[in-house]
N, C-alpha and C positions, 0 to 999 in steps of 0.2 A: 386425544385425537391428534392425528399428524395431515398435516397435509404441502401440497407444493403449489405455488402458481406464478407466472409469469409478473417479473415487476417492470413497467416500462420506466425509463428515468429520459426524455428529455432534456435537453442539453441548452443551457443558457446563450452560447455562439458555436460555431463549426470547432472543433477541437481535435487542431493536428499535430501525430507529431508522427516518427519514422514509420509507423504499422503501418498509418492510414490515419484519414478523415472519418472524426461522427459526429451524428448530428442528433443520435438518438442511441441508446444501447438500454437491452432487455438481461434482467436478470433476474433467478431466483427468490422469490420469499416461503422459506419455510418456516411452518409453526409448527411446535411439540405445543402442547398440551398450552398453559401461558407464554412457553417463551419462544420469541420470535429469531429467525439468523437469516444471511443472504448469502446465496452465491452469486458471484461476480462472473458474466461469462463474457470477456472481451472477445471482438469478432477473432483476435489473432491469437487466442489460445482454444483447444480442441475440443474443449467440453460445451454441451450442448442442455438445453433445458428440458429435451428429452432426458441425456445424461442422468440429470438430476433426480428426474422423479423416478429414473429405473432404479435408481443406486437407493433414494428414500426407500420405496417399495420392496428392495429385497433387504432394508434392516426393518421393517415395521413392526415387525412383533415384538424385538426386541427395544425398538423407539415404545412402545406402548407399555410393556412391562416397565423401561424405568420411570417412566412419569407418573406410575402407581407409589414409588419409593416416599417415603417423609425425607428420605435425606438422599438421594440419588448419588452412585460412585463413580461421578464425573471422570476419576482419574481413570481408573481402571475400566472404568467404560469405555470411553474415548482412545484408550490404547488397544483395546480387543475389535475394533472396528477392524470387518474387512477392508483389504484392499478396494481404492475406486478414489471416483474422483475426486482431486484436493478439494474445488470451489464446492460440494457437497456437504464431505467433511467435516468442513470450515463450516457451514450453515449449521449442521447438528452441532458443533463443537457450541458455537455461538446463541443456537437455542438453548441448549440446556445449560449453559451458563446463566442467562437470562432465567432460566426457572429457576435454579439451584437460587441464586442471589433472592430473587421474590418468593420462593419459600423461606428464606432466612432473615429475608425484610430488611437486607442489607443490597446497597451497591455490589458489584461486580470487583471494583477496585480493594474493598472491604476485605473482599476473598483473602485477597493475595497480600494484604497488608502492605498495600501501598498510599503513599499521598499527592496527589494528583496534583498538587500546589506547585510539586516537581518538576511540571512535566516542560522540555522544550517548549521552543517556539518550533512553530510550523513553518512551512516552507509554503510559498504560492506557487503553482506551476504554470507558466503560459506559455498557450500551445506556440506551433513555428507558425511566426506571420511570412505572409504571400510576398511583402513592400518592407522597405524602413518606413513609410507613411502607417501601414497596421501596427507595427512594435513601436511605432510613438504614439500611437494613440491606445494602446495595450498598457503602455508604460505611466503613461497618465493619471488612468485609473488604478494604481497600483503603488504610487510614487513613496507613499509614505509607510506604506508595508518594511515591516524589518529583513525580512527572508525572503526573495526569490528563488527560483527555478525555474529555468529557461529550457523549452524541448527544441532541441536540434538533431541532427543526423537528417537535412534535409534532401541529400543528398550531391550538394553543391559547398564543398570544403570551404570557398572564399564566402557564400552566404551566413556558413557555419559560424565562420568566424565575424563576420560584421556585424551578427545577431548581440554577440556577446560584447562586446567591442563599444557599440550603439549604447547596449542596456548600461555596460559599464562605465561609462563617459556620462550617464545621465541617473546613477541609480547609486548609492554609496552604503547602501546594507549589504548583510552578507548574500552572497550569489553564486550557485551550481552549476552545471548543464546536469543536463538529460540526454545520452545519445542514442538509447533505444537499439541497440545493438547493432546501431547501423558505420560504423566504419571499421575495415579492413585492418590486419593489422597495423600496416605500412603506413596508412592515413592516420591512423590512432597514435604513433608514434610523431609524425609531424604535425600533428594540429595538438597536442600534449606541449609540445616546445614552441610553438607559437601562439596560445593562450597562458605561457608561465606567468607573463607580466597582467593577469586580469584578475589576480586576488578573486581566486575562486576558491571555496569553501571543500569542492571534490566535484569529479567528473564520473557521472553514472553510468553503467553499462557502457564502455564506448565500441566494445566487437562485439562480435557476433557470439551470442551466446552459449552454443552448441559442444565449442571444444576446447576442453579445460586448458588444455596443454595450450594454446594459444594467449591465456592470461601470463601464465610462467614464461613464454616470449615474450610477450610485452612488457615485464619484469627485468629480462634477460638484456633488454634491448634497452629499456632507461631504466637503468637499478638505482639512479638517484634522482626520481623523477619528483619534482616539487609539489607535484599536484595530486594531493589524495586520489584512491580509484572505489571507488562503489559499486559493486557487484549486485544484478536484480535478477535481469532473466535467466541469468548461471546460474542463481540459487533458488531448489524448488526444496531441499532438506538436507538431512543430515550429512551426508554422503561428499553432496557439493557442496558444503562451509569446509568441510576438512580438504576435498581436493584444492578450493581455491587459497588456501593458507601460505603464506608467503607469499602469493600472487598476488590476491585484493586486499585493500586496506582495509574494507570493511562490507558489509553485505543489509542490502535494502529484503526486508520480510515483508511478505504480506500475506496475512490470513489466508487468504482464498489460494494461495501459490502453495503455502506449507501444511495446510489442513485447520486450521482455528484457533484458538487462543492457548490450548495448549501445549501445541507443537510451538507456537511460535516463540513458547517460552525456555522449550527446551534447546530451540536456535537462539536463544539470547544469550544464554548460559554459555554453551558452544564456542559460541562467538567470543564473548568474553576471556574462554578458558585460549584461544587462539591471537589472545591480543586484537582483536578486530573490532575496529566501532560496529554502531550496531542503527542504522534507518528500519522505523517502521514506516510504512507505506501505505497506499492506497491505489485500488484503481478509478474508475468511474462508479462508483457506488453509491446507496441512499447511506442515510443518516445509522441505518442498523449495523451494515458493518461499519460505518468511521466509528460508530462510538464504542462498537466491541475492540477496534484496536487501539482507540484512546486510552481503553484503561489500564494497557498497556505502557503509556506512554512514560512514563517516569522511568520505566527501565532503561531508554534509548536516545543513545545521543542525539541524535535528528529525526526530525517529524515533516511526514509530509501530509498532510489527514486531512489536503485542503477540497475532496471531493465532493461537499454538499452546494460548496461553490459555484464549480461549473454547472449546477441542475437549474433547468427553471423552475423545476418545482419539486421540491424533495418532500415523496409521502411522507416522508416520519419527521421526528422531533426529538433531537439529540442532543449530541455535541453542539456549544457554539463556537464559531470560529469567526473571532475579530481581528483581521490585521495580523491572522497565527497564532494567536494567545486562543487556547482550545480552552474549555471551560467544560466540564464534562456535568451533568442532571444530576441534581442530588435524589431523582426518586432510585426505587429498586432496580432490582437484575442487572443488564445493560442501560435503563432508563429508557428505551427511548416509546415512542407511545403515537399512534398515529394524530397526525395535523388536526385532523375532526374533533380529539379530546381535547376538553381543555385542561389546561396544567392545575 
């Protein structure tokens, strides 16, 4: 049986950064047969939870033939999908991972013969506060965390930078921004040279995502720029890791952007083959996807997988995330298994 339904995820405080304020976001749960995946549908990307079930709906029969399979060909399945939407995709990709591994009575990581002992620290993300009074009292609750990330592109350049500035002056682990595609090139250029002195780790998205040839100026304009650059909403696959080459230092993945865990292994690869670090990411998500891109996580120099954080109440039961130390369920598939079972 396949089916789709609405997953509400609830939000621990207001969580802003350059898209926009939530306070609540709605995303897919699909089930194939045992195994469960999610799509992620942030309000500022197009896909819709109609989307979802239209695009399920017209692979069903062939979602039903493979879960007939003793050994399903995940690979060659998941490459003969039609065209449609990534955050879908990414759900099929991610169910039938989850079955394949729980017919095999093995983890997900087992697959790929990985050791998840590997994997990074994670990164915390906090949204842009309103005050320096919010971001010290953000910072408080988070003081002894090893990894931040900080959302900026608030649209006020001297905010931008005071955010940073504030965290750094009070915070001596490693530390990011996030600019959400939100400054210009012109601003991305002077605020790049005006955060050189804040020992930052790299600076995500910081233009607007749309036009490649804008990364290559940016390149153009500080070709000896101190500060790593991380590419997220530029890359949705294969196309854009190879145009951003020489441009970005490195490119943030995430399941629901690239299609599911097998795409996003073949942008690892990619990436590596272009000298490029390699973030996997996360959006507002339950526990299903963080812990389908956890198993991931050994491939990737930085982890961001801090989203069961922000929920107040995350249906599933996954990954844990202590202070960024991810800890991934030693049961099958993906592991994860809704709150109501007990372990």
């Amino acid at each position: 049986m396949t089916s789709v339904s609405p997953l509400p995820l609830p939000l621990r405080h207001a969580f802003r950064i350059a898209h926009g304020t939530s306070t609540e976001r709605t995303n897919a749960l699909v089930s194939i047969g045992d195994g469960v995946g999610e799509a992620a549908l942030p309000p500022y990307y197009p896909t819709t939870l109609e989307d979802v079930e239209a695009y399920i709906a017209s692979v069903a029969s062939d979602l039903e033939d493979i879960q007939v399979q003793a050994h399903p060909p995940l690979a060659s399945f998941l490459e003969h999908l039609p065209p449609g939407p990534s955050p879908a995709k990414a759900a099929i990709d991610m169910a039938l991972h989850d079955l394949l591994g729980k017919r095999l009575g093995v983890p997900v990581y087992v697959l790929f013969g990985m050791d998840p002992a590997n994997m990074p620290v994670s990164s915390y993300a906090l949204p842009i506060p309103e005050s320096p009074g919010e971001l010290e009292s953000m910072l408080s609750d988070v003081a002894d965390f090893p990894f931040l990330k900080l959302k900026i592109g608030s649209g006020d350049d001297s905010w931008d930078e005071e955010i940073v500035r504030i965290t750094r002056s009070r915070f001596d682990g490693t530390l990011c921004v996030d600019v959400n595609a939100r400054w210009p090139v012109p601003t991305a250029v002077s605020m790049l040279d005006r955060l050189v002195d804040c020992d930052l780790a790299f600076v995500e998205q910081p233009i607007p995502a749309n036009e490649v040839d804008d990364w290559h100026l940016l390149r153009r304009l500080i070709p000896n720029c101190k500060i790593p650059l991380i590419a997220d909403e530029s890359v949705q696959g294969h196309d854009d890791v190879i145009a951003l080459a020489g441009a970005a230092d490195g490119i943030n993945i995430k399941l629901a952007k690239c299609g599911g865990i097998q795409a996003a292994r073949k942008l690892i690869t990619l990436a590596r083959s272009l000298d490029m670090t390699v973030m996997i990411g996360c959006m507002i998500e339950s526990s299903i996807a963080l812990t389908a891109a956890a198993h991931l996580g050994p491939l990737a120099d930085y982890l961001d997988l801090d989203g069961p954080m922000h929920l107040a109440n995350d249906p599933f039961d996954g990954l844990r995330f202590k202070k960024g130390i991810i800890t991934l369920p030693e049961r099958t598939g993906l592991g994860v298994q809704p709150r109501n079972v007990s372990t």
